[in-house]
C-alpha positions in Angstrom: 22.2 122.8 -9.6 25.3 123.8 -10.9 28.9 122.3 -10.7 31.9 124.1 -9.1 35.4 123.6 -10.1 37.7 121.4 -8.4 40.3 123.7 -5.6 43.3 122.6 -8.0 41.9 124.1 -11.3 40.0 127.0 -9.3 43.6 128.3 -8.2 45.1 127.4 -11.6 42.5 129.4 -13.1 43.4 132.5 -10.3 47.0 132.2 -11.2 46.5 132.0 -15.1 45.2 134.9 -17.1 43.2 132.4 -18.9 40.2 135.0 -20.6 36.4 133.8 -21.4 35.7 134.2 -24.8 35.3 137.9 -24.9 37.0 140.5 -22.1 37.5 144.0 -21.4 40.0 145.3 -23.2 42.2 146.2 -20.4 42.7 142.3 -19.9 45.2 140.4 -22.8 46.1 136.9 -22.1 50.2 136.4 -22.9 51.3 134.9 -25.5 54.8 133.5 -27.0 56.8 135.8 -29.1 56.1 134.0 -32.6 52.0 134.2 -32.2 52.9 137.8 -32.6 53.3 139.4 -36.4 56.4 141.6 -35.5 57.7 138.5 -33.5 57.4 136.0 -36.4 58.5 138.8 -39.1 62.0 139.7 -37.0 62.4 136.3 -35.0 61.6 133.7 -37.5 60.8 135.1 -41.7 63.9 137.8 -42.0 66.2 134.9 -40.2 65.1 132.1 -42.3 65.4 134.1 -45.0 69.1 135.0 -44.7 69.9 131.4 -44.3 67.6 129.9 -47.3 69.4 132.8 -49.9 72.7 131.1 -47.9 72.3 127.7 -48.6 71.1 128.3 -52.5 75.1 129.4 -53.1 75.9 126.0 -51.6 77.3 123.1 -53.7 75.2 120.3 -53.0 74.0 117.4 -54.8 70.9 117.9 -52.7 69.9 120.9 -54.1 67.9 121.3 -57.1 68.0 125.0 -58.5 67.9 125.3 -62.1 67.5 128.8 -64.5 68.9 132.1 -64.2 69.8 133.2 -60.7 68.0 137.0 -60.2 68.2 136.6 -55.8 71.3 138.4 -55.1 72.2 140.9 -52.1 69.8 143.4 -53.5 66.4 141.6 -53.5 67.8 139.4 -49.9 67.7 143.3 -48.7 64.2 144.3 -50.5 62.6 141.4 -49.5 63.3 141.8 -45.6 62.8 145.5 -46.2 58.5 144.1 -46.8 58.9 141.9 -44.0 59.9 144.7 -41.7 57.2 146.6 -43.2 55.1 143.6 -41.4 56.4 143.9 -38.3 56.2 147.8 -38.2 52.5 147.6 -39.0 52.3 144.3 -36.6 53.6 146.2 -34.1 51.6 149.2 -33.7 48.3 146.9 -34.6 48.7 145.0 -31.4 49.5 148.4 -29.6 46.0 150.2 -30.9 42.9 149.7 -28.3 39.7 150.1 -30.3 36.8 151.2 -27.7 37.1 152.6 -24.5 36.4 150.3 -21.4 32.9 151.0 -19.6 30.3 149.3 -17.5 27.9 148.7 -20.0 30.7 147.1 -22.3 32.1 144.9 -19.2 29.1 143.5 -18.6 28.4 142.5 -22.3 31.5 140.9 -22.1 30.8 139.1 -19.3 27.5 138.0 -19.8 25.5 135.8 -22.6 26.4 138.5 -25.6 29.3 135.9 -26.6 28.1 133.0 -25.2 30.0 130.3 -26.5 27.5 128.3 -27.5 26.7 130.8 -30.0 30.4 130.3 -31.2 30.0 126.8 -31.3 26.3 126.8 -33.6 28.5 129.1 -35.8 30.8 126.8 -36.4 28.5 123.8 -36.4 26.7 126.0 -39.7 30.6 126.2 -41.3 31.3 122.7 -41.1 28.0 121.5 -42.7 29.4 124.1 -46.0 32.5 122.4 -45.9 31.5 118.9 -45.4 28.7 119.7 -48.5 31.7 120.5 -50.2 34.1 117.3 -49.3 31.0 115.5 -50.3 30.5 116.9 -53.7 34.1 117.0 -54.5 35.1 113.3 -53.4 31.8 111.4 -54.0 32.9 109.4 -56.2 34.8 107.9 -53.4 32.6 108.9 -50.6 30.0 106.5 -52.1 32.1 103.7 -53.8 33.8 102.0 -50.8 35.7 99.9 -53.4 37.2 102.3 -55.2 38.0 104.2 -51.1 39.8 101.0 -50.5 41.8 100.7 -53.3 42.6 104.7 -53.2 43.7 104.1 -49.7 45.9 101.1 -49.9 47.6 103.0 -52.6 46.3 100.4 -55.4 44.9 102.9 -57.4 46.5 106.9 -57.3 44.5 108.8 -59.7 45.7 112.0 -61.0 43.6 115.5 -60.5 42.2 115.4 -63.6 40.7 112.1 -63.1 39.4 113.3 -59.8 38.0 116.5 -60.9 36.4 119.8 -59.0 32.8 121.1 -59.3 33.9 125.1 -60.0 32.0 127.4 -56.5 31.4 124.0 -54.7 34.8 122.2 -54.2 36.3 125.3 -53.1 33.4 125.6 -49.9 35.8 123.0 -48.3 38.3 125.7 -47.3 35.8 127.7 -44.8 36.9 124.4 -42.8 39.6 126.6 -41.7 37.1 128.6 -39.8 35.7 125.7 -37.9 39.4 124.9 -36.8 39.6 128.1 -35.4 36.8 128.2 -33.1 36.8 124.9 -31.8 40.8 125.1 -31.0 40.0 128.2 -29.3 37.4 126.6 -27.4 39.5 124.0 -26.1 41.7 126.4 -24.3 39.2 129.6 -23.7 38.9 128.7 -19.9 35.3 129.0 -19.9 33.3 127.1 -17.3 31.1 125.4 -20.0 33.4 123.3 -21.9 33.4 122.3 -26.0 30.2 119.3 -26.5 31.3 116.1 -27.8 30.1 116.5 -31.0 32.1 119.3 -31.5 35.0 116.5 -31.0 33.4 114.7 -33.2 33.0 116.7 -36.1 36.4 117.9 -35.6 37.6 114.3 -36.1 35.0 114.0 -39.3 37.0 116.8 -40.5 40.4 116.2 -40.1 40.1 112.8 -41.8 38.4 114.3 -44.6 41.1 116.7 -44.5 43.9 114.2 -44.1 41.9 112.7 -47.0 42.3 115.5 -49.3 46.0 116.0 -48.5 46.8 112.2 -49.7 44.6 112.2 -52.9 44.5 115.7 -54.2 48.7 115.9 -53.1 47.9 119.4 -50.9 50.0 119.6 -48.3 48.6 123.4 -47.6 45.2 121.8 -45.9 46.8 119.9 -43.2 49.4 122.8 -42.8 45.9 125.0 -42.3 43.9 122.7 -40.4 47.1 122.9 -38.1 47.5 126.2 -37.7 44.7 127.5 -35.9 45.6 124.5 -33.3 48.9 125.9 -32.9 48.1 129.2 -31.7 45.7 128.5 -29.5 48.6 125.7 -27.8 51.0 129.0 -27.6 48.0 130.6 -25.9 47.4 127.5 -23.6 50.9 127.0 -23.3 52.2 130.7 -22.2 49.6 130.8 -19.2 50.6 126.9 -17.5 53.0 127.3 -13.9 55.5 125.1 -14.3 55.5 123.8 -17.6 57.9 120.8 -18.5 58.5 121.5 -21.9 58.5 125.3 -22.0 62.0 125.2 -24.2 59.7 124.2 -26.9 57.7 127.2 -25.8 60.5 129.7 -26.7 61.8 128.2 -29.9 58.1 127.9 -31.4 58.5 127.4 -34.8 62.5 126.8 -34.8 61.1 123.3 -32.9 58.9 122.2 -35.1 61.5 122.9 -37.9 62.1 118.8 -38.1 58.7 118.0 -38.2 58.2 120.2 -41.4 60.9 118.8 -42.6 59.5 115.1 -42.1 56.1 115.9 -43.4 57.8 118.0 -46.5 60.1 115.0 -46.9 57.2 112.5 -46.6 55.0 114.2 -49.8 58.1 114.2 -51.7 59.3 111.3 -51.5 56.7 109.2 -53.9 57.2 111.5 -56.7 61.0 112.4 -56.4 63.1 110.1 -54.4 62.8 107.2 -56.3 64.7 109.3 -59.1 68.0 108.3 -60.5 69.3 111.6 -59.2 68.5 111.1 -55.5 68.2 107.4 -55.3 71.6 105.8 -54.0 73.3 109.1 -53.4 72.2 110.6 -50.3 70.4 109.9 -47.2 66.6 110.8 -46.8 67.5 113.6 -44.8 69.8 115.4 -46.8 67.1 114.8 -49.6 64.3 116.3 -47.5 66.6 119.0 -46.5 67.7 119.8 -50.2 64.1 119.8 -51.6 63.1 122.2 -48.9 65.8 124.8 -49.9 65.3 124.2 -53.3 61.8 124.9 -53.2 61.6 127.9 -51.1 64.8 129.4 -52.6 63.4 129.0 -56.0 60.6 130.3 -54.8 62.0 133.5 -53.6 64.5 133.5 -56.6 61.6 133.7 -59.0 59.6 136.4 -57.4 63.3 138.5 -57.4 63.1 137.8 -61.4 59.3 138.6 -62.1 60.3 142.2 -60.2 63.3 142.4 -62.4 62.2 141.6 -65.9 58.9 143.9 -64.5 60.7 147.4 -64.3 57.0 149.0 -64.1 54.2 148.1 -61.7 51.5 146.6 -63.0 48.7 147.5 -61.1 47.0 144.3 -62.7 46.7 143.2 -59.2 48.0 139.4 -60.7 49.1 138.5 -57.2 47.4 140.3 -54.5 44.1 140.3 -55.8 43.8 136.7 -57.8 41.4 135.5 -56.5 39.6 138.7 -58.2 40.6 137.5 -61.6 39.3 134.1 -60.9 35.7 134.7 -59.1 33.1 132.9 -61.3 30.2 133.7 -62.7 32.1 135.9 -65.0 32.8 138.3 -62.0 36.4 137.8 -62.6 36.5 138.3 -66.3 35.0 141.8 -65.9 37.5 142.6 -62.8 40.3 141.7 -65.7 38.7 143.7 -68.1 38.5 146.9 -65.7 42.3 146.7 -64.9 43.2 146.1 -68.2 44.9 142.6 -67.7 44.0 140.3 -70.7 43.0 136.3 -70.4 45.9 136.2 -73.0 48.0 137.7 -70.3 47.4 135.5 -67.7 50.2 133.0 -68.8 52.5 135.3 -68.2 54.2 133.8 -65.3 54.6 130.5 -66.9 56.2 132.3 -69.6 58.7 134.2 -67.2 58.9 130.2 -65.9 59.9 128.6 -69.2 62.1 131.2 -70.9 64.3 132.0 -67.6 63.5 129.6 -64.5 61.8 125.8 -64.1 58.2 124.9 -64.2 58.6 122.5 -62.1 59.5 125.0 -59.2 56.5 127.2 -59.9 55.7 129.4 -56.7 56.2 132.9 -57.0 56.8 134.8 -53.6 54.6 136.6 -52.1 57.2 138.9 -51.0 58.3 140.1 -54.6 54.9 139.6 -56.4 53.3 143.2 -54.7 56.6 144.6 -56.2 55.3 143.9 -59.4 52.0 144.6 -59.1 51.9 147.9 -57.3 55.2 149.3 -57.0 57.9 149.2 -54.3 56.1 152.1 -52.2 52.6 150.5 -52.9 54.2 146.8 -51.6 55.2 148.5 -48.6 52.4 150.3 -48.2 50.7 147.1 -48.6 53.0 145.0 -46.1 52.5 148.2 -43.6 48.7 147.2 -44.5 48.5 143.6 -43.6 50.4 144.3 -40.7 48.3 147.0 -39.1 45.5 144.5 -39.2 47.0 141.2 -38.6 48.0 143.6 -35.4 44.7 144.7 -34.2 43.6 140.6 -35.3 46.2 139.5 -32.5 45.3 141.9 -30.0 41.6 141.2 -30.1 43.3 137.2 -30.3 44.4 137.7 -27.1 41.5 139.5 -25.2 38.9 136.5 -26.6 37.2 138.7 -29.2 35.5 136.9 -31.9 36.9 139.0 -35.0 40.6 138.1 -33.8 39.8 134.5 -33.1 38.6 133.9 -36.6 40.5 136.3 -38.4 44.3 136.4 -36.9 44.4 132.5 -38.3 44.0 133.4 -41.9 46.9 135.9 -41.1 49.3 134.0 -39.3 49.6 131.3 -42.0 49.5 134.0 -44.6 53.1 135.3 -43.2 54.7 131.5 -43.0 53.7 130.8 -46.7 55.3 134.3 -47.8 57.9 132.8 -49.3 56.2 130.4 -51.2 53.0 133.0 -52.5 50.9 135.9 -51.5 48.5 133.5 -50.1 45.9 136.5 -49.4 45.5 136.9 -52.9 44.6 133.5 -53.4 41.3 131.9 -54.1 41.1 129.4 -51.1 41.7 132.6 -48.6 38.8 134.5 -50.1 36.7 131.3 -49.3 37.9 131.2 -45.8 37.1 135.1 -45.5 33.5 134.7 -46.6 33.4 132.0 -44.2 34.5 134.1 -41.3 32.2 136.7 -42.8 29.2 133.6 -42.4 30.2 132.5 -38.6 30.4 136.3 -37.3 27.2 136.9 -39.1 25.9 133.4 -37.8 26.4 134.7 -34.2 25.3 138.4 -34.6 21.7 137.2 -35.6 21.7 135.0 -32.8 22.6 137.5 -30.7 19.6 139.7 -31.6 17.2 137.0 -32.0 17.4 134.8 -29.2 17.1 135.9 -25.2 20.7 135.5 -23.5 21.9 132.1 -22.1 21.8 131.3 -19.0 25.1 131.4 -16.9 25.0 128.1 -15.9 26.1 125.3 -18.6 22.9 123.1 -19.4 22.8 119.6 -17.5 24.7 116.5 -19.1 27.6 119.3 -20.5 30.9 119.3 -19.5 30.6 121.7 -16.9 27.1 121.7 -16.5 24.2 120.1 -14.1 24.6 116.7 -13.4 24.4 113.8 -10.8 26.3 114.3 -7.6 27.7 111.4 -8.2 29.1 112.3 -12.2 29.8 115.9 -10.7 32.1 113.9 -8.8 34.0 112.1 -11.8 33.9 115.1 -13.6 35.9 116.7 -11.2 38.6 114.2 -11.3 38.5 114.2 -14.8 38.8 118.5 -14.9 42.0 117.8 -12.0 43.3 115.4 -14.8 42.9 117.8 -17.8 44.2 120.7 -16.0 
């Protein structure tokens, strides 16, 4: 026996174009204006940007920008000519319908060809890499509870290099990113047969490894990606609720959560530099969480402006865009290096630029500036017209429920809010995600040929599924409740 949905979510559900987890393409599901890549690129980076080049010219005490100054008017204007190279190919991404709606293709979409429990074993397979991973990079805590405690409680802070990596297996923890994305996209997909709790369970395994990670190893990046994909699917969640209390929040998207970056930003500073004589005394916390922020993004930016200027030539190295390249093991990347002609000698090269014009403290390089160098002004924008096209089409199939967009729009989204910072495309820990997302969509193709389809009905004891009358009955409170 099946469950039916309670009248109140059955006409939320009428009024909300809330999509199962794959739709016809005529269908999208709205979404706010800074999910989108020409959104975020126009509304939020070229903005930001203005103000952060702004604020460097300020006289503040707060601010720490040291070296020669290379971020004039000039590369301000080149660098928000890339973005808008983003939101031209964002644009006409999310505009492109690949496939023609049919039938036969309806039907698929509608019946057990995306099942999402077949999502959710996916996932489950992703999680057990990452968690192998989190266990063979913190086992020495993992199996010393002492040594936990005292890490904790902050009795003990060991440094990176007392901590150490395993070189192919530490880096598995970043196809966590992938599991984020499906089960936050669960939560809100609409479909009848809700997430199982051990999904919720895992999730919470994960975040407080990840939470973990972010105290000991001092990456504030994991938390920022475990976040993410949680985000977007909110703005998805969000866009579609009648009546919704809080919808200023809504249109300001990442203008709101502004402070709480700041806080967090603020909060991983403050052990290693507030307790300096330069801060100490002389300003309030905010004006020294403030201060840091601008430094470090400015300097950012102001250092990818001098790597294109003392860099009259491109490259075509492919330092930045294609690191990860240079650094695959199993002496993959050595021969990549040796191919394009860019020596291990050379690879310092940036720390060089760092200690004979800039600050090596400050060390991020832009990933606005950094194609310059590599491939030219008209191959970086050819390369920004690139990543937009597909973070496009990655949105578009976002918002009809399609698999490829859910797990791939992610690793896109967050790539465009660290593009001050670095290309983070080019980095190894997005080439770990991407085989990840290559893993889950290959985890649910076989599973789509090898098994018959689900049934339509959610199994008994699910949420959604065949139960008692009488925990039908709860449930249905519970669903009036959550919805």
């Amino acid at each position: 026996m099946t469950r039916t949905a309670s009248p109140r979510m059955a006409s939320l559900r009428a009024a909300s174009p809330v999509l199962p987890l794959r739709s016809d393409e005529g269908a999208l599901a709205p979404m706010p204006w800074w999910c989108t890549p020409s959104g975020v690129a126009l509304g939020f980076l070229i903005p930001v940007m203005g103000l952060i080049a702004l604020a460097g010219d300020l006289s503040s005490a707060a601010l720490t920008i040291r070296g020669v100054r290379f971020l004039n008017l000039h590369y301000v204007l080149l660098g928000m000519l890339m973005v808008s190279g983003i939101a031209l190919g964002g644009w006409v991404g999310a505009q492109i319908r690949l496939g023609r709606s049919s039938p036969s293709r309806a039907a698929a979409a509608a019946g057990a060809g995306d099942d999402p429990r077949r999502w959710e074993r996916a996932a489950a397979v992703v999680a057990a890499i990452a968690l192998l991973g989190y266990v063979v990079w913190f086992k020495d805590f993992l199996f010393n509870p002492l040594l936990l405690w005292r890490t904790v409680t902050g009795a003990w802070s060991p440094s990176r290099e007392e901590i150490g990596s395993t070189a192919g297996v530490s880096s598995l923890v970043n196809v966590a990113q992938v599991f984020f994305a499906i089960y936050a996209f669960r939560l809100v997909d609409g479909h009848v047969c809700r997430p199982p709790k051990w999904m919720h369970r895992l999730f919470a395994l994960m975040a407080v490894l990840t939470v973990f990670r972010v105290y000991v190893w001092s990456e504030r990046l994991a938390l920022i990606e475990m976040l993410t994909p949680l985000g977007l699917a909110l703005g998805r969640w969000m866009a579609v609720q009648p009546g919704l209390r809080w919808r200023w929040i809504l249109r300001l998207g990442p203008y709101a959560a502004l402070p709480v970056v700041l806080l967090y930003f603020g909060a991983a500073e403050y052990a290693r530099s507030w307790s300096s004589a330069s801060y100490q005394g002389k300003m309030t916390f905010w004006e020294f969480a403030l201060g840091r922020f601008v430094s470090y993004y400015y300097t950012s930016l102001n250092n990818g402006a001098g790597l294109v200027a003392i860099t009259p030539e491109p490259t075509w190295h492919f330092e930045h865009v294609m690191e990860w390249a240079h650094r695959a093991p199993f002496g993959v990347g050595r021969a990549f290096s040796e191919h394009v002609g860019f020596h291990a000698d050379a690879k310092s090269s940036f720390h060089w630029f760092l200690r004979t014009y800039e600050d090596v403290e400050f060390n991020s390089n832009s990933g606005l500036f950094t194609p310059i160098a590599d491939l030219g002004v008209p191959g970086a924008l050819a390369y920004m017209l690139l990543l937009g096209l597909v973070s496009g089409l990655a949105f578009r199939a976002y918002r009809a429920g399609r698999l490829g967009g859910v797990l791939l729009f992610p690793l896109f989204f967050i790539s465009f809010f660290e593009i001050f910072r670095y290309p983070f495309l080019g980095q190894p820990r997005a080439f770990t995600w991407t085989l990840g997302i290559v893993l889950a969509a290959t985890a649910v193709t076989l599973q789509r040929h090898r098994r018959p389809a689900f049934a339509a009905a959610c199994p008994p004891g699910r949420p959604g599924g065949a139960t008692s009358p009488a925990q039908r009955a709860a449930r249905a409170r519970g669903h009036q409740q959550e919805y």
